[in-house]
N, C-alpha and C positions, 0 to 999 in steps of 0.2 A: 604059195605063201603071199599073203598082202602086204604090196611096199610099209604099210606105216606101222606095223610087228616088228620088222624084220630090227630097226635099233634098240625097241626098247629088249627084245631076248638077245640082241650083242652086247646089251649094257647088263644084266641079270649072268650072262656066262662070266664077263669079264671081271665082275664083283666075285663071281662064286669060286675065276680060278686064283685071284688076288686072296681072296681067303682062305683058301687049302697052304696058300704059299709061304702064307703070313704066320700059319699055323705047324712049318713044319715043328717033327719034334726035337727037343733040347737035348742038351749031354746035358750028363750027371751034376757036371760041374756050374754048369748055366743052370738048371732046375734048383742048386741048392742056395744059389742068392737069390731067388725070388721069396715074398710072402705069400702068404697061400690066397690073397686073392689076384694077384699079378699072375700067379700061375695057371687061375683057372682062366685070365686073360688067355696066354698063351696058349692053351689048351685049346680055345675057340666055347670052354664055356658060358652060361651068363652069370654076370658077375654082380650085386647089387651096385647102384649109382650111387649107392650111399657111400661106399666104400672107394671106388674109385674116382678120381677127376677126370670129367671127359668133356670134351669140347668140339662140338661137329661144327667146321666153318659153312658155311654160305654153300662152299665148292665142292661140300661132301666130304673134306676131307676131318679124319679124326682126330685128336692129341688127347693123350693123355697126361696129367700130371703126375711125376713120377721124382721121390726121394731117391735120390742114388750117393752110398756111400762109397768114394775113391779118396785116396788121396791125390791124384792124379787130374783136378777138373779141365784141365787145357785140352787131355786126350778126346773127352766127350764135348768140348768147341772144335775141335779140331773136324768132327763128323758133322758139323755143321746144324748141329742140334742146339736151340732155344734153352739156354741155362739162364734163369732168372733172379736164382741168385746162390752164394756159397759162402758158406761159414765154415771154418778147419775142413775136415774132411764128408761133410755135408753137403749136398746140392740137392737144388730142385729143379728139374727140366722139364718141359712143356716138349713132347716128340710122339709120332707115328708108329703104330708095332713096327714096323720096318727099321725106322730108326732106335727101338728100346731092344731092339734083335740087336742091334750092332753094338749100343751101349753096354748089352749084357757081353757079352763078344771079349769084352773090356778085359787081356787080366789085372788091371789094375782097379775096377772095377768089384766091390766086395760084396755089398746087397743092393736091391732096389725091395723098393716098397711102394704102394699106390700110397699115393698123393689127395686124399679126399680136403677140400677145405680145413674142416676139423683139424684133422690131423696138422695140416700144414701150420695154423694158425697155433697150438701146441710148441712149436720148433722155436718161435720168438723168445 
């Protein structure tokens, strides 16, 4: 093997087992607050850009924009996830599927919905 392969196929495994991870599957209960384009997120299918908000920083990493109805919004600061802003039982959070894994997690936690621009601008 040639030294200068050998990082970018450890960077190519590392993405692809981050992605199986990120993907496991949901219970019943977690599947049924999602809208059905946040679920084909989960899924690992492709989801149009029109529909979801996504945000790739500089470093690779992803956020999504994502509606999430609690009444509970301290629990989903609490995980350390970017809430931007909340109206009654309303939020919008900026988080990682890693992090929208643990928001759905939530039981206080009732739907989430992708957060497209449109949509959000709608909520005012």
């Amino acid at each position: 093997m040639r030294p200068h392969l050998f990082p970018p196929a450890l960077l190519v495994l590392s993405l692809l087992v981050f992605q199986c991870s990120s993907t496991k599957s949901l219970s019943d209960t977690e599947k049924a607050k999602l809208d059905s384009a946040l679920a084909r997120l989960f899924a690992g299918e492709q989801v149009d850009k029109s529909l979801v908000g996504e945000v790739i920083h500089p470093n690779g990493r992803n956020e999504y924009t994502v509606i999430v109805r609690s009444d509970q919004p301290e629990k989903v600061k609490e995980l350390g996830v970017v809430v931007s802003s909340v109206f009654g039982d309303v939020m919008v959070v900026h988080a990682t599927m890693d992090d929208l894994r643990k928001i759905l997690s939530l039981p206080s936690v009732r739907k989430m919905e992708a957060g497209a621009k449109k949509t959000i601008q709608r909520l005012n």
